[in-house]
VEXFI-429525 format. One line per 8 residues: number of its first residue (from 1); their letters; for each residue x, y, z of C-alpha. Coordinates in nm, 3 decimals. Layout:
<rs>
NUM> a> X:Y:Z ~ ... .
</rs>
This chain:
<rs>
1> xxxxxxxx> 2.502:2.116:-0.361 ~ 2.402:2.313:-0.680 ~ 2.072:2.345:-0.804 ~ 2.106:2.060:-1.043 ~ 2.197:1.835:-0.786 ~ 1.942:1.974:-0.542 ~ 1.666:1.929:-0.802 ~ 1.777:1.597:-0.871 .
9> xxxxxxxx> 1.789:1.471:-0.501 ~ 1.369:1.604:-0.463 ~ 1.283:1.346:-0.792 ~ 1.254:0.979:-0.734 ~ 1.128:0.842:-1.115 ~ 1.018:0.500:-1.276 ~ 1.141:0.361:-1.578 ~ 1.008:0.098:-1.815 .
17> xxxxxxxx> 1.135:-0.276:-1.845 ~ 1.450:-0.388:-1.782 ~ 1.663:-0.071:-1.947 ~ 1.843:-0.053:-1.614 ~ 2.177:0.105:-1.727 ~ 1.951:0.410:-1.917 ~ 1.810:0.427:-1.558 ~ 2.118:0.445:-1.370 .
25> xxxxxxxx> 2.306:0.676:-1.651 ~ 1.978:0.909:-1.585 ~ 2.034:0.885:-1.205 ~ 2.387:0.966:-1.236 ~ 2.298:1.274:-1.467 ~ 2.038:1.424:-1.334 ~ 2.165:1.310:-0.928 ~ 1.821:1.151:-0.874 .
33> xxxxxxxx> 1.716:1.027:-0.496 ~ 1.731:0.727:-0.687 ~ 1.418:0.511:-0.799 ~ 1.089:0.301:-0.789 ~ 1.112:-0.035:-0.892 ~ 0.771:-0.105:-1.083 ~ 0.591:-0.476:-1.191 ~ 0.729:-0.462:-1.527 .
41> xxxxxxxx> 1.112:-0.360:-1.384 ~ 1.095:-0.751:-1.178 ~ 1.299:-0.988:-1.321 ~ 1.161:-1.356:-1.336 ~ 1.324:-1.672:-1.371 ~ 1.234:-1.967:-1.624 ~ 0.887:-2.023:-1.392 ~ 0.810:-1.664:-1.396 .
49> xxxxxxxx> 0.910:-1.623:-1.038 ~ 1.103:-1.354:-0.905 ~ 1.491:-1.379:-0.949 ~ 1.558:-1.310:-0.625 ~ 1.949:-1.266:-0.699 ~ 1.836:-1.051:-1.022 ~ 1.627:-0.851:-0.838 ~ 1.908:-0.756:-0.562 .
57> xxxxxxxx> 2.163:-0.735:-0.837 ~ 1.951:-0.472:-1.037 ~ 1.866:-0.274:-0.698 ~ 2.257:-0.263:-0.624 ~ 2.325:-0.128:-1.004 ~ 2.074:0.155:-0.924 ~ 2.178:0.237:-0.565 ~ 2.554:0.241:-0.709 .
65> xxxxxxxx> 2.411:0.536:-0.909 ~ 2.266:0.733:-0.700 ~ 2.599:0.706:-0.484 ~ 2.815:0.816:-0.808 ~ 2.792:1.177:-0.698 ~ 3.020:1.121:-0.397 ~ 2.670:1.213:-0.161 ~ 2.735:1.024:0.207 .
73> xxxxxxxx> 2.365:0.905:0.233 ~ 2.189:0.592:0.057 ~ 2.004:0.637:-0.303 ~ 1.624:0.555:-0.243 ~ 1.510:0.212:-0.351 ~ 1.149:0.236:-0.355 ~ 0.856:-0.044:-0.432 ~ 0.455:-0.078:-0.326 .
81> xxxxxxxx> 0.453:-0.387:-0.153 ~ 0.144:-0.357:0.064 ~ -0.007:-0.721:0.026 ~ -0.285:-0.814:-0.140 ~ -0.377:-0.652:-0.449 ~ -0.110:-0.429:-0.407 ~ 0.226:-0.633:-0.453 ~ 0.459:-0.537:-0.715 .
89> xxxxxxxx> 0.717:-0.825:-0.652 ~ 0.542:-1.218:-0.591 ~ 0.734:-1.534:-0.555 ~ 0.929:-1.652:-0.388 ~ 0.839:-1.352:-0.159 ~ 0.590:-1.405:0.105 ~ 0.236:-1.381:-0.022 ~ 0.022:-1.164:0.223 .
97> xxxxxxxx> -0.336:-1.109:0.256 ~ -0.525:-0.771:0.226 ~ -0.429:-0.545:0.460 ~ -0.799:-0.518:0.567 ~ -0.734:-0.837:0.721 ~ -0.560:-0.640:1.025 ~ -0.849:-0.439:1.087 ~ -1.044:-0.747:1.080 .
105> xxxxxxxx> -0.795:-0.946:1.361 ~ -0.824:-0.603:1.515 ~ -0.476:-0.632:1.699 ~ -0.175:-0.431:1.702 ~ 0.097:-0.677:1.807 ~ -0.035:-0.903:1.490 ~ 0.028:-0.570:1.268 ~ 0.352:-0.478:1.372 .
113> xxxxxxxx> 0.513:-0.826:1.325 ~ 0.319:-0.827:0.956 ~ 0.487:-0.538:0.895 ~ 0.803:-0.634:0.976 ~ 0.774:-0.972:0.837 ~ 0.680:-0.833:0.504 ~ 0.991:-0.569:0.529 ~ 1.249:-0.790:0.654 .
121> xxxxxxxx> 1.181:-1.007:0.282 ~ 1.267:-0.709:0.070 ~ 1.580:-0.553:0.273 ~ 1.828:-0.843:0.103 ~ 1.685:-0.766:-0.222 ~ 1.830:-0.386:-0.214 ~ 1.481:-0.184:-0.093 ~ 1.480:0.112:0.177 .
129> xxxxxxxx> 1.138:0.214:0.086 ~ 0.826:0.072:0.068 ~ 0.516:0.340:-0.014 ~ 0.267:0.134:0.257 ~ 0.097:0.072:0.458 ~ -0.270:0.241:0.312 ~ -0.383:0.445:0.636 ~ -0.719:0.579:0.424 .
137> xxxxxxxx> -0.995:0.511:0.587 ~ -1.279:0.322:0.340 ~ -1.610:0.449:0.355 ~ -1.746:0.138:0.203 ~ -1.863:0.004:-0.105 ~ -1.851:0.356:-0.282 ~ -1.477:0.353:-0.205 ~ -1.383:0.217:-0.564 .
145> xxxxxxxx> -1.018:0.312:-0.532 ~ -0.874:0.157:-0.147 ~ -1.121:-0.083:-0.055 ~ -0.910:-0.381:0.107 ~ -0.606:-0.133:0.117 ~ -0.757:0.008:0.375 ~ -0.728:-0.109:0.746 ~ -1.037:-0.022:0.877 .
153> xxxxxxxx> -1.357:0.227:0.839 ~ -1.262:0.343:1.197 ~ -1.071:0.640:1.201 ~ -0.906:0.529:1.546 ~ -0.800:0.161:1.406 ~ -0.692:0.263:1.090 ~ -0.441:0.523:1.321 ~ -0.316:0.270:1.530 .
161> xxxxxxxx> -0.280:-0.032:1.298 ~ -0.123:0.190:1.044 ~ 0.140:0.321:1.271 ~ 0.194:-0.059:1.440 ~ 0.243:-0.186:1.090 ~ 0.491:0.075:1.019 ~ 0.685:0.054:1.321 ~ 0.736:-0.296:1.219 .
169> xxxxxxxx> 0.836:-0.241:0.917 ~ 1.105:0.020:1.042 ~ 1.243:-0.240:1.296 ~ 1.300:-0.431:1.011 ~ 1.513:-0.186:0.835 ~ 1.264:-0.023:0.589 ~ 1.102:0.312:0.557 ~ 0.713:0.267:0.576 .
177> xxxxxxxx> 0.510:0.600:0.388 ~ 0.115:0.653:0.538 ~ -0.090:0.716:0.254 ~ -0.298:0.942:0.117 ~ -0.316:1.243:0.279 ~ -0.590:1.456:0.330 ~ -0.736:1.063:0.265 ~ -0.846:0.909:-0.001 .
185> xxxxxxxx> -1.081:0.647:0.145 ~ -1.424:0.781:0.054 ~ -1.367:0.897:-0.243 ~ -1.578:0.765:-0.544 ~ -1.360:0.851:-0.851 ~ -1.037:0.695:-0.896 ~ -0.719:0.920:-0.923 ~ -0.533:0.709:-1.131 .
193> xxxxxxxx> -0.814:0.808:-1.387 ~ -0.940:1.167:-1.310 ~ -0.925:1.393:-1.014 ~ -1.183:1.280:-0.788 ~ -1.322:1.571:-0.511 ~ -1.364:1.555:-0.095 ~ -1.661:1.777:-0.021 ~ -1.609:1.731:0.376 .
201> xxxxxxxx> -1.511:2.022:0.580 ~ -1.202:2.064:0.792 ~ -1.328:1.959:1.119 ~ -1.478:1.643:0.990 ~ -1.155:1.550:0.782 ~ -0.997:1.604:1.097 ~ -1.264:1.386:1.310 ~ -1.195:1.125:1.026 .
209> xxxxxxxx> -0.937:1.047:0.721 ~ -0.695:1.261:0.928 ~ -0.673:1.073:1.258 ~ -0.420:0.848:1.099 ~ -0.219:1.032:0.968 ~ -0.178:1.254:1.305 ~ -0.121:0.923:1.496 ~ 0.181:0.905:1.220 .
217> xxxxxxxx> 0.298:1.281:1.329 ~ 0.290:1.160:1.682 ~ 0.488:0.859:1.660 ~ 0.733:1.019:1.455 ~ 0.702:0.826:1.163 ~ 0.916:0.944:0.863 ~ 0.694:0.975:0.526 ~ 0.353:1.108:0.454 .
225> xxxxxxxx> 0.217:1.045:0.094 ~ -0.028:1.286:-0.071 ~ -0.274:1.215:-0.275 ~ -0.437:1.349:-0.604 ~ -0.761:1.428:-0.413 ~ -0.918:1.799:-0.481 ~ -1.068:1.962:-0.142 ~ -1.274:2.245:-0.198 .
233> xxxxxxxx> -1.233:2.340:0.217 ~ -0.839:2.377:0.139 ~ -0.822:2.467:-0.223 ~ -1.059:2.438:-0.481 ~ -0.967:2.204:-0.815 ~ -0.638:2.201:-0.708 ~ -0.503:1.819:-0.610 ~ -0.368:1.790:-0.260 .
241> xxxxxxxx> -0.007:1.708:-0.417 ~ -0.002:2.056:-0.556 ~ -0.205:2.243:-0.270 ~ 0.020:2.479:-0.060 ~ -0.308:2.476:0.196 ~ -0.297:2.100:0.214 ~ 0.073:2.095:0.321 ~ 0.051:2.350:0.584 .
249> xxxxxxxx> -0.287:2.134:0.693 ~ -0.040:1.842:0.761 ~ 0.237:2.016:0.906 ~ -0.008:2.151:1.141 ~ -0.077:1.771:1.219 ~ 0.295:1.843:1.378 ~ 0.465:1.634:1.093 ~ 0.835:1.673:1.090 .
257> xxxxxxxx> 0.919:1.387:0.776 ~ 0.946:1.401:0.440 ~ 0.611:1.472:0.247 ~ 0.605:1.292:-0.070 ~ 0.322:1.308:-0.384 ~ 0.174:1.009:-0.489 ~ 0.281:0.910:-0.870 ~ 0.307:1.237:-1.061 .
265> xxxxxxxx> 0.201:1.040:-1.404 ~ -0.165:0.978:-1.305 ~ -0.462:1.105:-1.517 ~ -0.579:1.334:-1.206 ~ -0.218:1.541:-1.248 ~ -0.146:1.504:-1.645 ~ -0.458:1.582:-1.756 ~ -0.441:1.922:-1.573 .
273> xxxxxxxx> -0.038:1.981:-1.525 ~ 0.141:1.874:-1.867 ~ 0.518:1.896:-1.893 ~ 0.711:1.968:-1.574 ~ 0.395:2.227:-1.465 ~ 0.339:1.992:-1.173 ~ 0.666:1.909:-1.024 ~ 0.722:2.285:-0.981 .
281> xxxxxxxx> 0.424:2.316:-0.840 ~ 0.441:2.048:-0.615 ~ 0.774:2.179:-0.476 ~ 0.615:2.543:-0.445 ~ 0.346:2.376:-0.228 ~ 0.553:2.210:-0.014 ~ 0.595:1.880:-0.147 ~ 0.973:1.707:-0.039 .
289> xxxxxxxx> 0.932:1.413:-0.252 ~ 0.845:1.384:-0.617 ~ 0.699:1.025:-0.738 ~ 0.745:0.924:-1.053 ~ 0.667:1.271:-1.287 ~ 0.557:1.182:-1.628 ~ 0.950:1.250:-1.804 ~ 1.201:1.320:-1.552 .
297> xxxxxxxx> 1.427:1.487:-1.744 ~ 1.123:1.753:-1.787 ~ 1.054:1.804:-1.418 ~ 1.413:1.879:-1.323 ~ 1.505:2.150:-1.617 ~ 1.147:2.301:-1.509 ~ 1.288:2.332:-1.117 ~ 1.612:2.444:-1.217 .
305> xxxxxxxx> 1.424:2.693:-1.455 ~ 1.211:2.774:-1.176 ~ 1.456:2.853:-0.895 ~ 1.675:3.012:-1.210 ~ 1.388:3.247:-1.310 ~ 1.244:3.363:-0.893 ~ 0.924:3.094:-1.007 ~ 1.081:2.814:-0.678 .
313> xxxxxxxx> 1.230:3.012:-0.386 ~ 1.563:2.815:-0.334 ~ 1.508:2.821:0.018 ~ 1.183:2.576:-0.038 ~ 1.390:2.345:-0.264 ~ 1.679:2.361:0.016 ~ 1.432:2.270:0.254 ~ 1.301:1.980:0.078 .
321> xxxxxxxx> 1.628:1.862:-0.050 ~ 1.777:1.871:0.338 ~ 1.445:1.676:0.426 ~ 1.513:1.416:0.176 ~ 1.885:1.362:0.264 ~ 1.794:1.401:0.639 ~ 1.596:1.087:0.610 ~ 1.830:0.887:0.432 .
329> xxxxxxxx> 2.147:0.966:0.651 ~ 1.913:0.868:0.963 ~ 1.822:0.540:0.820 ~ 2.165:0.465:0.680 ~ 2.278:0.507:1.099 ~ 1.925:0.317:1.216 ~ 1.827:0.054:0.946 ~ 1.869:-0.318:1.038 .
337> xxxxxxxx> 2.101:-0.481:0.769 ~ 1.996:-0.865:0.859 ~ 1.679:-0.910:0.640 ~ 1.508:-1.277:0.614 ~ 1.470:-1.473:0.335 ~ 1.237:-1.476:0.076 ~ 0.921:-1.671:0.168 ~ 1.032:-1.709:0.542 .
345> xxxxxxxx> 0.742:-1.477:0.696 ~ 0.409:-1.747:0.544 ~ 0.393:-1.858:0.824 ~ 0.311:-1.558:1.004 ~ 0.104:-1.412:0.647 ~ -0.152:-1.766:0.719 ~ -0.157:-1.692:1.104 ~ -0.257:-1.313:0.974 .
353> xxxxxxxx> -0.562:-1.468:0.764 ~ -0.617:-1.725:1.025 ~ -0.727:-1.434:1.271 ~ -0.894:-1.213:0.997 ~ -1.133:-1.492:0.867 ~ -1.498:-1.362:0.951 ~ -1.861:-1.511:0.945 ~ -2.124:-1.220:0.894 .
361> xxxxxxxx> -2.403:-1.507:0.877 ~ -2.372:-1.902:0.968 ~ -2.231:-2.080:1.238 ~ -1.938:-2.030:1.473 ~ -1.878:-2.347:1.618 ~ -1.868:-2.700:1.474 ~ -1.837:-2.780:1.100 ~ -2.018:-2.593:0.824 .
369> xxxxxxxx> -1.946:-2.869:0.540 ~ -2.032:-3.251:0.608 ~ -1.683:-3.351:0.525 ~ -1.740:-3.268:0.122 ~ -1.799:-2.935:-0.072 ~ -1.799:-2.810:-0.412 ~ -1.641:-2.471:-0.534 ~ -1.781:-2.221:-0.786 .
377> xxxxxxxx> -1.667:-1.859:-0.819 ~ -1.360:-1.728:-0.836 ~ -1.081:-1.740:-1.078 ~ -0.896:-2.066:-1.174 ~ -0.602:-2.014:-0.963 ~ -0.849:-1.896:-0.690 ~ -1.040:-2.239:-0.712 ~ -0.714:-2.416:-0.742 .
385> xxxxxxxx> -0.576:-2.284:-0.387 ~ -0.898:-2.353:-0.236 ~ -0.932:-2.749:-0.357 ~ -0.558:-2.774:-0.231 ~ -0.631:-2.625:0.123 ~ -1.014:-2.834:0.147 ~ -0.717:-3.176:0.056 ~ -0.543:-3.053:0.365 .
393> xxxxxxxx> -0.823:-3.021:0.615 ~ -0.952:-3.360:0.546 ~ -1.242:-3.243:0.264 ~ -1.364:-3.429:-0.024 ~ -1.449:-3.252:-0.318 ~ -1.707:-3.250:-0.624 ~ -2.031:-3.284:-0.386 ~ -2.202:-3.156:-0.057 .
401> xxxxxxxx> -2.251:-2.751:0.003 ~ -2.139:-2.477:-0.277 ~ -1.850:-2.256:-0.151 ~ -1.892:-1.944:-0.383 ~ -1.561:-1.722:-0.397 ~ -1.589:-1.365:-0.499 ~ -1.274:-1.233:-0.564 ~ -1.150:-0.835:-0.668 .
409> xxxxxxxx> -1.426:-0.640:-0.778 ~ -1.668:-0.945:-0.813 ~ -2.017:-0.918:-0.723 ~ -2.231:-1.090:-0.500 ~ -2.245:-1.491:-0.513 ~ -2.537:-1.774:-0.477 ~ -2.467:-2.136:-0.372 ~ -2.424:-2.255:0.032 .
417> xxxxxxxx> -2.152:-2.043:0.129 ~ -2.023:-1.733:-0.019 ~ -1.651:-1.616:0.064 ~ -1.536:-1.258:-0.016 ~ -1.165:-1.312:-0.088 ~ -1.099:-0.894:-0.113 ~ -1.294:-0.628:0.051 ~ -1.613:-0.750:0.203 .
425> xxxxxxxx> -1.878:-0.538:0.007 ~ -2.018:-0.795:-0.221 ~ -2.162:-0.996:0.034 ~ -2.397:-0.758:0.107 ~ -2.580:-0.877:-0.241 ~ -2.482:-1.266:-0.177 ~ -2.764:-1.505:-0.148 ~ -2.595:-1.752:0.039 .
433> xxxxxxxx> -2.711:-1.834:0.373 ~ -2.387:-1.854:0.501 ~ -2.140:-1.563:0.413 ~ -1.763:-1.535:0.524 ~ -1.491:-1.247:0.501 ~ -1.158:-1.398:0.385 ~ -0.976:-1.028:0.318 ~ -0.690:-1.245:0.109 .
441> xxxxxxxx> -0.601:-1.513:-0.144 ~ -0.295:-1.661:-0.033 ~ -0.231:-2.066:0.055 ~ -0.261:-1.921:0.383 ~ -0.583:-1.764:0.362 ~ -0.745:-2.073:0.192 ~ -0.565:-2.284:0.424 ~ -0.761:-2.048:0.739 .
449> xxxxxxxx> -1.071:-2.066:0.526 ~ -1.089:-2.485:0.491 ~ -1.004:-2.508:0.903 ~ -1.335:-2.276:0.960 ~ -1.543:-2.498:0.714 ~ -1.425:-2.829:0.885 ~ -1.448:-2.698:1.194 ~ -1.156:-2.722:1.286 .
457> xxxxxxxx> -1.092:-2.384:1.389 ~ -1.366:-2.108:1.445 ~ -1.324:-1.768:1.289 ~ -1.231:-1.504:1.524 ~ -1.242:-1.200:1.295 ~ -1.488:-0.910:1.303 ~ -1.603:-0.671:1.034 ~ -1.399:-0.384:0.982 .
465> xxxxxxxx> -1.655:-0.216:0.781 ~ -2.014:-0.232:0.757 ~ -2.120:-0.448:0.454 ~ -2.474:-0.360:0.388 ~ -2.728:-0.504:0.676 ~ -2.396:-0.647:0.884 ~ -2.204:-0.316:1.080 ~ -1.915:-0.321:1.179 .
473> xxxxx> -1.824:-0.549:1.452 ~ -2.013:-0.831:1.316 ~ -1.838:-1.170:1.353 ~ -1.821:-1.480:1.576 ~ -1.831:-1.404:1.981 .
</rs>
């Protein structure tokens, strides 16, 4: 390969809309790994659903151009489908809870058929990739970036959840990425904004955020995500995508994959690193994989320039370049090609939330609600799912106990019963005598949620995370 193409083949980049062919005709240029598929790139139907047939169409166009080259191995069709608040592609697709919810059902066989559930949907649409599942582990409220993302605030759950969930997703047919290395799950400044710092030392990163992602190393799995996190104890004011220190701190983790930055377009890189300043850097550091740099076309003249001019070794761009296509080759030979339809896995998404609900405060046996409740909180939609699933289990509505729902980033709730429908924090300021963990706001969740309040199932789930008085742990016997 020449530089150009080995350049190219580091550089997986986003577009805007639905300007497809200027995508591909860029892909086929510059011989890009191929490409992320963003919420704005979806196509919807007349009920501003997915096109599901639109959707694989458009991947195909794009994997056709990576392929234009003559290279033997797959283009890399990318998305961040985590469940959640994280979902980039919704309807008909199944809708799954946070996934906090499998720290709080606290099993691994549960996790790994999630995770390939939630692949096996998006391998007939055209995907390979999918940058989940979120191994940080949350430190709690002050963790204004993950929050639900994460699994658990145990180092040792988050580890083995995150590399169930993966292996899952790999039966399936689909490349699962750990994310963020060094770990981004106590940090209290948001990345996408500015370039928040980790003050912990080596040994307790390693007691800690880095337990998952050495469970990853061990069980071989294939990507590692870094993350736009300055860490004083590797490199000072330098993000952990561009650190050289940070790279050779997860290789030393014995990862063999491909090592891939977290978008290159957010506020904690641009700010610092305009032009193609960071993708070189990136490279230099170790980096295999570059997300989604500001203007493509920028970050590969700069690594050709860079390798051109003795600023790259070409032996580091060979390296990651032979990483890259390494992966892709083994998954072409590996990869399930069977898929399930869209929607097939809700089942399994309710069964999920079903196992996740838990009660911090109120009873665990016997109904909560004497056969009628009222709902306050929450968003329309939000209120809408939860009257449907109160229909189903046999509630009446408009009178008896207030079920408060606090959904993303709400704060705590009055009334009878307060349900946290994302991470658990704001119950910790709730007023409600009775307060519940839902960890999602799917039909499924709601549908768990009414069965607890009828009692006519009892909520097995336990804290993940401390939330306030409550530690970890805390749920029904």
């Amino acid at each position: 390969m020449t530089s150009e193409e080995k350049a190219g083949q580091v550089l997986l980049p986003f577009f805007k809309g639905m300007a497809v062919e200027a995508q591909a005709a860029t892909i086929e240029r510059l011989h890009l790994a191929g490409s992320i598929i963003m919420g704005d790139n979806v196509p919807l139907d007349a009920h501003g659903r997915m096109d599901v047939e639109g959707m694989a169409a458009l991947n195909q166009r794009l994997a056709q151009a990576a392929a234009a080259n003559g290279r033997p191995w797959p283009g890399i069709i990318a998305v961040d489908q985590e469940g959640g608040q994280v979902a980039r592609l919704g309807p008909p697709l199944t809708e799954w809870p946070t996934p906090m919810s499998y720290g709080a059902a606290g099993s691994g066989p549960l996790a790994r058929e999630a995770g390939q559930g939630l692949a096996a949907e998006l391998v007939p649409l055209g995907f390979n990739v999918d940058f989940a599942p979120d191994t940080d582990v949350t430190s709690g409220p002050k963790d204004v970036t993950i929050g639900a993302r994460s699994l658990s605030s145990d180092p040792g759950a988050a580890a083995a959840l995150g590399v169930s969930f993966s292996e899952g997703m790999l039966t399936a047919g689909v490349l699962p990425t750990v994310k963020h290395f060094p770990g981004h799950g106590s940090m209290t400044v948001d990345s996408h904004l500015s370039l928040p710092t980790q003050t912990a030392t080596v040994a307790e990163l390693s007691a800690r955020d880095w337990k998952p992602f050495q469970a990853a190393a061990t069980a071989g799995l294939p990507m590692v995500m870094t993350g736009h996190i300055a860490v004083p104890a590797l490199e000072p004011g330098v993000p952990a995508s561009l650190s050289a220190p940070t790279y050779d701190a997860l290789r030393a983790l014995g990862f063999k994959g491909v090592a891939v930055t977290d978008a290159l377009n957010m506020g904690a890189v641009t700010k610092q690193y305009p032009g193609g300043t960071a993708a070189v850097m990136a490279l230099a550091a170790g980096a295999d994989l570059l997300l989604m740099p500001a203007d493509v076309d920028q970050a590969h003249a700069a690594i050709v320039h860079a390798v051109a001019t003795g600023g790259l070794p070409p032996e580091r761009l060979d390296e990651a370049a032979r990483r890259v296509a390494t992966m892709m080759v083994w998954h072409a030979r590996t990869a399930s090609k069977t898929g399930a339809p869209a929607g097939s896995s809700a089942p399994l998404s309710a069964r999920v939330s079903a196992s996740a609900v838990t009660v911090l405060s109120g009873p665990c046996g016997g109904p909560m609600v004497p056969g009628a409740v009222q709902v306050a909180g929450g968003n329309p939609a939000d209120r809408a799912r939860f009257e449907a699933a109160a229909a189903r289990a046999g509630l009446s509505l408009g009178s008896g106990p207030v079920v408060s729902l606090i959904g993303y980033g709400g704060r705590g709730a009055g009334g009878d019963i307060a349900v946290a429908l994302d991470a658990p924090w704001p119950l910790q300021e709730s007023t409600a005598p009775v307060k519940m963990a839902l960890y999602g706001r799917s039909d499924g969740a709601f549908d768990a949620l009414a069965a607890v309040l009828a009692g006519k199932a009892a909520a097995p789930g336990k804290l993940p995370a401390a939330v306030g008085s409550f530690p970890a742990g805390t749920g029904c016997p």
